[in-house]
C-alpha positions in Angstrom: 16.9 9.3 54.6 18.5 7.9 51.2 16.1 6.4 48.8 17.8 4.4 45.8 15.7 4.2 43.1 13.9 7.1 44.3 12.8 8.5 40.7 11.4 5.3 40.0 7.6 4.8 39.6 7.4 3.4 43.7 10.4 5.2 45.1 9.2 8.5 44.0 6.1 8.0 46.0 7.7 7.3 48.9 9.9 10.2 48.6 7.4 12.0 48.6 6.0 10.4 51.7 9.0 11.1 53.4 9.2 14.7 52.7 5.3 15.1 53.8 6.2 13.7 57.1 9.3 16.0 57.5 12.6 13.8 56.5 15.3 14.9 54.5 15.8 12.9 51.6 18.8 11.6 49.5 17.5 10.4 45.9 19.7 8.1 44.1 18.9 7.0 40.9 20.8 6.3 37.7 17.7 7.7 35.7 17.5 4.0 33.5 13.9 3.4 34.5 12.9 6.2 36.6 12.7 9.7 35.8 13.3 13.2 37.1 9.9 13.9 36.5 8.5 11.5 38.7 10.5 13.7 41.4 9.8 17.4 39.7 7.8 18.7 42.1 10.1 18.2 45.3 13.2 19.4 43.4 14.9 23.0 44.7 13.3 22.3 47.7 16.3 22.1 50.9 15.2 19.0 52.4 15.3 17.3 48.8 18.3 15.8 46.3 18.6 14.0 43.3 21.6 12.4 43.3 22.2 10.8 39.8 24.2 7.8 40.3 24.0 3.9 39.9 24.5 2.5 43.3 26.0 -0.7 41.6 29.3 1.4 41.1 29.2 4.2 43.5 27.1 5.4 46.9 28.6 8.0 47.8 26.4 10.4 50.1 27.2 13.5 52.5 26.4 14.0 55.8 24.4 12.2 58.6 22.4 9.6 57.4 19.4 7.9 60.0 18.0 5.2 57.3 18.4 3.7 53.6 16.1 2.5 51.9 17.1 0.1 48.7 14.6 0.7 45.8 16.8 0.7 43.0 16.0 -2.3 40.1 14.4 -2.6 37.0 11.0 -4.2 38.4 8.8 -4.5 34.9 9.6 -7.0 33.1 10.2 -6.0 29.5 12.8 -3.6 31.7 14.8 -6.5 33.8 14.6 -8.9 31.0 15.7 -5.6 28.5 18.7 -5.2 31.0 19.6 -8.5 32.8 23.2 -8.0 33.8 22.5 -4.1 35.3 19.5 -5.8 37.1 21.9 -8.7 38.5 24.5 -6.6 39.0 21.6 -3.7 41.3 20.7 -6.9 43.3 24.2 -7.8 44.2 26.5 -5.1 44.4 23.9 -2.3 44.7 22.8 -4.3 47.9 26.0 -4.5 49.1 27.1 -1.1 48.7 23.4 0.4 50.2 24.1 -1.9 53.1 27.6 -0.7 53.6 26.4 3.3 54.0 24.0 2.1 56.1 26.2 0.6 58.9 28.7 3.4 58.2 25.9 5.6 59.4 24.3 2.9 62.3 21.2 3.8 59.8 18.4 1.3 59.7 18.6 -0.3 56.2 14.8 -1.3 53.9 15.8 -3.8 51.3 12.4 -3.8 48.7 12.2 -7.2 47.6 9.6 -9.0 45.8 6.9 -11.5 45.3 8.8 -13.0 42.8 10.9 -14.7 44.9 8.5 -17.1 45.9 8.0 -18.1 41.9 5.2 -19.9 40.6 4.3 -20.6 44.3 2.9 -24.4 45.0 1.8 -22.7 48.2 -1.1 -20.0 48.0 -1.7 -17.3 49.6 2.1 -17.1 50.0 3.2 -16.7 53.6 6.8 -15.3 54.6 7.8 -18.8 55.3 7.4 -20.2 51.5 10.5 -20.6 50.0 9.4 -21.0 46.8 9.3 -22.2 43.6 12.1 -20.1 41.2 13.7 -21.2 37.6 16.9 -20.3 38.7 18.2 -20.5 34.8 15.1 -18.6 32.9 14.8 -15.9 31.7 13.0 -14.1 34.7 15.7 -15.3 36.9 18.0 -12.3 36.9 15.5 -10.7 38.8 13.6 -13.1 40.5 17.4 -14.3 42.1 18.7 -10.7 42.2 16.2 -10.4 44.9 16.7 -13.7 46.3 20.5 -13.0 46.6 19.9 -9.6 48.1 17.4 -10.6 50.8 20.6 -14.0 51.3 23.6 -10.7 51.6 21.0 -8.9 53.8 20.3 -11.5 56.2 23.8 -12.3 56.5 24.8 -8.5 57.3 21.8 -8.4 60.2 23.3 -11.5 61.9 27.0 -11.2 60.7 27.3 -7.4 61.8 24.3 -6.9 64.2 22.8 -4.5 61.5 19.4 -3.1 61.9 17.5 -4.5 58.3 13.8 -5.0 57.3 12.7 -6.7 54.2 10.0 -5.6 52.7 8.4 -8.4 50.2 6.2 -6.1 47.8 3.5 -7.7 45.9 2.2 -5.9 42.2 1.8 -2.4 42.6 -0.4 0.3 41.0 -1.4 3.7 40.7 0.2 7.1 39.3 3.6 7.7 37.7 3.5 3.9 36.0 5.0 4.7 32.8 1.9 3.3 30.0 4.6 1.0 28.1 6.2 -0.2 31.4 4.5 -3.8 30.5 3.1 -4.1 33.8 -0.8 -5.8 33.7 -2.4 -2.2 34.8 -0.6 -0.2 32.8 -1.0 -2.3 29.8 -4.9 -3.0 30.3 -5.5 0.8 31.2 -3.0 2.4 28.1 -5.0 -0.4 25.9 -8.8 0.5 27.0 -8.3 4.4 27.1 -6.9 4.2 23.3 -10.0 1.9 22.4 -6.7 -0.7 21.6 -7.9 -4.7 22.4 -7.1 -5.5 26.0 -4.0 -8.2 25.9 -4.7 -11.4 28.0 -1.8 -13.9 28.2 -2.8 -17.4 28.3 -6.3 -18.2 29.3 -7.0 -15.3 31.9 -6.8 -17.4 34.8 -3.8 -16.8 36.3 -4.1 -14.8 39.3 -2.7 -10.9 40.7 -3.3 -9.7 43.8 -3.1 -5.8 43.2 -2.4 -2.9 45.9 -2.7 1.0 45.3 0.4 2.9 45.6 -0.6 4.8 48.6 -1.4 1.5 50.2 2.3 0.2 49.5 3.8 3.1 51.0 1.8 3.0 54.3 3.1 -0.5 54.4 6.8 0.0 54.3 6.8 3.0 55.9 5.3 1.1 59.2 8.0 -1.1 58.6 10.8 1.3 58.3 9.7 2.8 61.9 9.3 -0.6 63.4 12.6 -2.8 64.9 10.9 -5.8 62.5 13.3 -7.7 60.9 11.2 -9.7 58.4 10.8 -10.2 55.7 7.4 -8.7 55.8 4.5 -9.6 52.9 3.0 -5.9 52.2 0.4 -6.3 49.5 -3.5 -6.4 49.2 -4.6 -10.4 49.5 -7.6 -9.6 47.2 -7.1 -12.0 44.3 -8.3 -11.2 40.9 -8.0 -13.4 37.3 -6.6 -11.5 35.1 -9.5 -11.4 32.8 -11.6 -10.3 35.6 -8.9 -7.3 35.9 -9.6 -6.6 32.1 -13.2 -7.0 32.6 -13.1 -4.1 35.6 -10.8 -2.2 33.4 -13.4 -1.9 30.5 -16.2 -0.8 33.2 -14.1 1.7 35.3 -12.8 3.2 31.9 -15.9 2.7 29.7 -13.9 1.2 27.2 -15.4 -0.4 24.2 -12.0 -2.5 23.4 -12.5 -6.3 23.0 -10.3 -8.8 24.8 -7.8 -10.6 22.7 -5.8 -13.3 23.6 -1.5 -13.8 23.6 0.5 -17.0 24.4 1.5 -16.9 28.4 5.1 -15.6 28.6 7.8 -18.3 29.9 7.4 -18.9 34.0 4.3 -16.5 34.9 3.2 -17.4 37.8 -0.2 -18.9 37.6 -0.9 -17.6 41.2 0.1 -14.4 43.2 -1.4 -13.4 46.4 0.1 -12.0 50.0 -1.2 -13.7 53.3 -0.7 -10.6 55.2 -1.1 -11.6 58.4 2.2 -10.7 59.9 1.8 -7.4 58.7 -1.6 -6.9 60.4 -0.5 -7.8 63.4 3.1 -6.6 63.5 2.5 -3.4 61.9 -1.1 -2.6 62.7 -1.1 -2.4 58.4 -3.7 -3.3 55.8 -4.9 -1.8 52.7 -7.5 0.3 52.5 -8.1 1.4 48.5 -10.8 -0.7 46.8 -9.4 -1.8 42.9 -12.4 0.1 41.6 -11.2 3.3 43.1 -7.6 2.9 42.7 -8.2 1.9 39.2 -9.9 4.7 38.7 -7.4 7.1 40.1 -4.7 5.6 37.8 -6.4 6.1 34.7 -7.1 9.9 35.2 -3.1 9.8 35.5 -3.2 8.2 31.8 -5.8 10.5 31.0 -4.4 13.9 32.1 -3.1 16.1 29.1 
């Protein structure tokens, strides 16, 4: 199995879901948002390599390969909007060159795309068959179209070249290995209430998240990478939260004193996020199983941990 962007916060979880199972697996990461920490405890092991490398100029792996999986992108976005062109350039290119091992191997090929393709949806819960509603010319749009490009060049591969491809469409994700100044909501609120900081709500608070655990995530796309399901396939947890009900939760898991402050909305949040999953129930047999209480939990003993 190659994994690019397998150091990264998601990918190194399911590298490490892989290995559990018994796969070999290929890391590829360039190191820009991931770390080799995230990945220190399967290193020196045989059925484990880090392969440091960005797959938007070169992927370039030995021996047989059965699947790849394409994780690799800046997916925060203080990190996409820090690097724009790499994050354009990981969507395009990377895709293209992740695709092309594949059929070199006749490997089954995961693209991880996004929620944020579907914008600030005017339908809700989102279903796979929402287009959406995407700025092309903001500044979010270098990944928001990255991904929308990459599910276009992977769609065209299936049905130009026969390939065998499953998208993945991966709503927010939480849980261990987030990095506390990655800028994502859970991060932030945690990182803020465990340092008795103020809790930072942009806009009102009523904009919507619909949050799974990591371990949940991985379940998901691992059903997918073992099914023949093309997709693209909504994996995410269709419990809907405002975000200042998140920070409210935050402050009682965490029995923070911090107050909650407010901060103008950033240019084209989306006001709404949540999966209908109903595809994935019954395509996949797949639904999440960790309660936010417990997962929320389990991240901040992460945070907490010396």
């Amino acid at each position: 199995m190659v994994v690019t962007g397998g150091a990264g916060f998601l990918g190194s979880h399911l590298c490490d879901a892989l290995i559990a199972r018994g796969d070999s697996v290929v890391c590829v990461d360039d190191l820009s948002t991931g770390s080799a920490d995230n990945v220190t405890e399967l290193l020196g092991r045989h059925s484990f390599e880090l392969l440091v490398s960005d797959v938007s100029v070169s992927l370039e792996v030995d021996g047989p390969v059965d699947a790849v999986l394409h994780f690799a992108s800046a997916a925060s976005p203080p990190d996409y909007l820090a690097r724009p062109l790499e994050t354009l350039a990981v969507g395009s290119e990377g895709t293209r060159r992740a695709l092309s091992l594949a059929g070199a191997h006749g490997a089954r090929f995961v693209l991880a795309s996004t929620s944020e393709i579907y914008g600030d949806p005017e339908v809700h819960p989102q279903t796979e068959r929402y287009w959406g509603n995407v700025n092309s010319v903001g500044p979010r749009s270098v990944y928001d179209e990255a991904k929308r490009f990459a599910e276009a060049l992977t769609m065209a591969w299936h049905r130009a070249l026969d390939a065998d491809v499953g998208i993945v469409r991966i709503f927010n994700t939480y849980g261990p290995r987030l990095r506390p100044g990655d800028g994502r909501v859970v991060s932030n609120f945690l990182t803020q209430a465990l340092s008795g900081r103020p809790l930072t709500v942009y806009g009102d608070g009523t904009q919507t998240r619909s949050l799974c655990f990591v371990s949940d995530e991985v379940a998901g796309i691992l059903a997918l990478l073992d099914s023949s399901i093309t997709g693209p396939v909504n994996i995410g947890n269709p419990d809907e939260y405002t975000m200042l009900e998140l920070a409210r939760i935050v402050l009682q898991v965490t029995g923070s004193s911090s107050e909650i402050v407010h901060a103008p909305l950033p240019v084209d949040d989306p006001t709404r996020r949540r999966p209908d999953i109903t595809l994935a129930r019954r395509e996949l047999g797949w639904e999440p199983v960790v309660a936010l209480q417990d997962g929320l939990r389990r991240t901040a003993d992460f945070f907490s941990a010396p």
